[in-house]
C-alpha positions as CSV (number, residue, x, y, z in Angstrom):
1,X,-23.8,2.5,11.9
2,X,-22.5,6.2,12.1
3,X,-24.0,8.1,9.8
4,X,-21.4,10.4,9.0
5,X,-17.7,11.2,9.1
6,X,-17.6,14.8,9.3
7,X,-14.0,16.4,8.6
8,X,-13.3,19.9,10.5
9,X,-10.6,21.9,10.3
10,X,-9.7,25.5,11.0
11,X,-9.8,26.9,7.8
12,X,-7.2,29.8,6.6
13,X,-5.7,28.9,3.3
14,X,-8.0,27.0,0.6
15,X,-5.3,26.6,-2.0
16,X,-7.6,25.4,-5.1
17,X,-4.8,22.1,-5.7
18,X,-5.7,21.1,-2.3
19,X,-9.3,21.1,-2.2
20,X,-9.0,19.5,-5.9
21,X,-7.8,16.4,-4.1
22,X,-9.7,16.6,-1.1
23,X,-12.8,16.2,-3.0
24,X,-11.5,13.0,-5.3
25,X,-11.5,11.4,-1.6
26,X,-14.5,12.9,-0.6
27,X,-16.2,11.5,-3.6
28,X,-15.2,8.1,-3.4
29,X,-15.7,7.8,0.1
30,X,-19.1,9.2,0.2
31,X,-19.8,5.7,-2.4
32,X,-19.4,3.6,1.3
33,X,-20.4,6.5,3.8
34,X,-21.9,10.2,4.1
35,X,-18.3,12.5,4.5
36,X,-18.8,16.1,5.1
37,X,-16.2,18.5,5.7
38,X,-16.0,22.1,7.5
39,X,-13.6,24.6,7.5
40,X,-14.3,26.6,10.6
41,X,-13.2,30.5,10.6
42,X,-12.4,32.0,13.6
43,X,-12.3,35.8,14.6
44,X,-9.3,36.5,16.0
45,X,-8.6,40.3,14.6
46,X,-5.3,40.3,14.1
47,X,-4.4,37.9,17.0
48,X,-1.7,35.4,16.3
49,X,-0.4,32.6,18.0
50,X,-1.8,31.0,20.5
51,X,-5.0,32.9,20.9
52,X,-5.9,32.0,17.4
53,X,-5.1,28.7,18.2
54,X,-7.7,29.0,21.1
55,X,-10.3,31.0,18.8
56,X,-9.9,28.4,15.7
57,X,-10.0,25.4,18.4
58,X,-13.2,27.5,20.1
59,X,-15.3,27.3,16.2
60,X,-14.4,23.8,15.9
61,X,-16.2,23.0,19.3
62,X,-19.0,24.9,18.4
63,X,-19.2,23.6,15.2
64,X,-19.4,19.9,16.5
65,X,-22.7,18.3,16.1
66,X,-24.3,16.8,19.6
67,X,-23.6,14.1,19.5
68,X,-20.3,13.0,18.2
69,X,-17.2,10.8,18.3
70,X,-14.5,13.5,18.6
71,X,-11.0,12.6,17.1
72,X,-8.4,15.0,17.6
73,X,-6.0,14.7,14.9
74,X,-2.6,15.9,16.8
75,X,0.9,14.4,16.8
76,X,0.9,14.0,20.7
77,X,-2.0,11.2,19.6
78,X,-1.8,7.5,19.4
79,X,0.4,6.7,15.9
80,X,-1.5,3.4,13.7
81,X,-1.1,1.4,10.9
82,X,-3.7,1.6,8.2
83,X,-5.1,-1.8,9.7
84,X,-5.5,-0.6,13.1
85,X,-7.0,2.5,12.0
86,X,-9.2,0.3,9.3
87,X,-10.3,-1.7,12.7
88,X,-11.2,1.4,14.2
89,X,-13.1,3.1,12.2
90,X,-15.2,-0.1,11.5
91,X,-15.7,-0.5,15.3
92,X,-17.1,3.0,15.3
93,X,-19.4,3.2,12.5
94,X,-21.2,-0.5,13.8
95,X,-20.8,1.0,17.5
96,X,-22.0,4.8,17.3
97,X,-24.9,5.5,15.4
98,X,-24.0,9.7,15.4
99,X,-21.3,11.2,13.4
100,X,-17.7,10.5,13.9
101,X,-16.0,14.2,13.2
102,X,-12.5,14.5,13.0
103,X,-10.8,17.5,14.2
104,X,-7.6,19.4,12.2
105,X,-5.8,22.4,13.7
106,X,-4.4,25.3,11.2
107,X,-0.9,26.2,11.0
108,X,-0.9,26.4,14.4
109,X,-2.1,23.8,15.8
110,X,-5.0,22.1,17.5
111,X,-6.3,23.9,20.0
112,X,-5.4,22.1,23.8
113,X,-9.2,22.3,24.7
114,X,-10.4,20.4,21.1
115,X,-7.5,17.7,22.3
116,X,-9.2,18.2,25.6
117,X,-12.8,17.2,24.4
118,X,-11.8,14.2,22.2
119,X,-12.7,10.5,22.4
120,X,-9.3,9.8,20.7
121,X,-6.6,11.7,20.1
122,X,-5.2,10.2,16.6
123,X,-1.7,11.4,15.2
124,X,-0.9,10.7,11.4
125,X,3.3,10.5,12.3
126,X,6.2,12.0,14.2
127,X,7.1,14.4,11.4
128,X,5.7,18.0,10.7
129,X,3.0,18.3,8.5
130,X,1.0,21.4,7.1
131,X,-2.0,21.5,7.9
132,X,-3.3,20.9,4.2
133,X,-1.5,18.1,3.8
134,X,-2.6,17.1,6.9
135,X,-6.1,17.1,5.5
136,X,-5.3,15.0,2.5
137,X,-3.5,11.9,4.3
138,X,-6.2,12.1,6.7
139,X,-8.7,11.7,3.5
140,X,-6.8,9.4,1.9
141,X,-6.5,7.1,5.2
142,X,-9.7,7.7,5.8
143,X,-10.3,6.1,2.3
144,X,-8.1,3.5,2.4
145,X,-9.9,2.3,6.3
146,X,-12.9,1.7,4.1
147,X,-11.1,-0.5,1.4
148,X,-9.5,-2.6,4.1
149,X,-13.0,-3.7,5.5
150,X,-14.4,-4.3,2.3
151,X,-11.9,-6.2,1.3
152,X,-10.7,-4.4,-2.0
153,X,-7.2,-4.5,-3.3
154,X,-6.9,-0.8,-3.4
155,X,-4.6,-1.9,0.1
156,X,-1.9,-4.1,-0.9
């Protein structure tokens, strides 16, 4: 069984409202597994762009315990239905005994080496998201995965 999910993401805005909701999921998904999050801050002195991209995508590497199921969260990645991703995630925590860490850019993306060094590359849609939102749905999918296998009606 994995032993954690682990939630990283390039921290630059923590917006109070946001981390409000992130923690209701974190709560009621730590009931069925350990969660954990980290919001990774990069020095990048003033640098913009894609050098912070590089520097933010850089922490998130480093901050990646060994061993771990990477998951790039990126919209280049594989698009699936709550079912499919429900599957998945059970495959993985009766496969791979070590954390499963997913992996959230900032505004400007995910850095190319973090999409680079994943096991799976997941995308959450075709449309634009902010990264906070980003973080939420990811939560709340992550959530809902662990309904689906047990069978609960919060999926209907």
């Amino acid at each position: 069984m994995a032993r954690e999910l682990l939630i990283l993401w390039a921290g630059r805005h923590q917006r109070r409202s946001w981390e409000e909701l992130c923690a209701r999921y974190r709560e009621r998904i730590g009931r069925t597994v350990a969660v954990r999050e980290l919001a990774v801050k990069a020095r990048v002195g003033g640098r913009e762009g894609v050098l912070r991209a590089r520097a933010e995508g850089e922490a998130i590497l480093a901050a990646l315990p060994d061993p771990a199921w990477l998951v790039a969260v990126d919209p280049r990645g594989t698009a699936m239905t709550s079912e499919a991703f429900a599957a998945e995630l059970g495959r993985l925590r009766r496969e791979w005994p070590h954390p499963v860490a997913f992996a959230l850019g900032s505004d400007e993306g995910l850095a190319p080496a973090v999409v680079a060094a994943a096991r799976q590359v997941l995308s959450l849609g075709p449309m634009t998201l902010s990264h906070e939102l980003a973080r939420l749905v990811l939560y709340e999918q992550l959530f809902r995965a662990l309904e689906i296998e047990r069978g609960s009606r919060y999926h209907r």
